[in-house]
C-alpha positions in Angstrom: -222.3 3.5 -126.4 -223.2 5.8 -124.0 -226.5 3.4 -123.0 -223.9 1.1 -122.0 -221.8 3.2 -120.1 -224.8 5.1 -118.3 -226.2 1.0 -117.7 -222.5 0.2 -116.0 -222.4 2.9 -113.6 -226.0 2.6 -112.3 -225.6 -1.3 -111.9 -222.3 -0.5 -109.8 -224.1 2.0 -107.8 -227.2 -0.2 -107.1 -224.4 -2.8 -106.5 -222.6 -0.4 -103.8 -226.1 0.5 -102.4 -226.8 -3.1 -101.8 -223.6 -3.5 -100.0 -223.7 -0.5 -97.7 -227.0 -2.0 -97.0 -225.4 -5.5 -95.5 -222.7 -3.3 -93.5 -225.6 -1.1 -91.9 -227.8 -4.3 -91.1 -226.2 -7.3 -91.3 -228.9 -9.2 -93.1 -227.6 -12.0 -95.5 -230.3 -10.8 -98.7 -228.6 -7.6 -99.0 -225.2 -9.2 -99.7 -226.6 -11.6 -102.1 -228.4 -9.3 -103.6 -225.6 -6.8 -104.3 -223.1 -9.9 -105.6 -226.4 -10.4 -107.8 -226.5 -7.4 -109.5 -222.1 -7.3 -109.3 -222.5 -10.3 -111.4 -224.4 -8.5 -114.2 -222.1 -5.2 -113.9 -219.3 -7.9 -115.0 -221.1 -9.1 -117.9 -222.1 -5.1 -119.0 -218.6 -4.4 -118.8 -217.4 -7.2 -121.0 -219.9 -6.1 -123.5 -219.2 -2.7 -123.1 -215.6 -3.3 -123.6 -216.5 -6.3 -126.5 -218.2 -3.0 -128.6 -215.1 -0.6 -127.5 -212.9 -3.6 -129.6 -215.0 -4.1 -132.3 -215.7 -0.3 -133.2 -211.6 -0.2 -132.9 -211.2 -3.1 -135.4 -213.6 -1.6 -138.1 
């Protein structure tokens, strides 16, 4: 549990990082790659919040 939560905050970090990245330089590969990695912090939040249900429901 608290792999998934440690793996959520340092995607939405790198995610941030990317983005601050495109606003200091203005090159296009910095935004993609911060909706990139935004992209997988959605799918490690569902799971994270897919095992929060499931430990709940057992």
């Amino acid at each position: 549990m608290a792999f998934l939560r440690t793996l959520f905050l340092l995607l939405l970090l790198i995610s941030g990082g990317f983005f601050v990245h495109f606003l200091a330089t203005g090159q296009e590969r910095y935004k993609h790659y911060g909706l990139r990695v935004l992209r997988w912090t959605v799918v490690a939040a569902f799971v994270f919040f897919g095992v929060l249900i499931l430990e709940r429901a057992f």
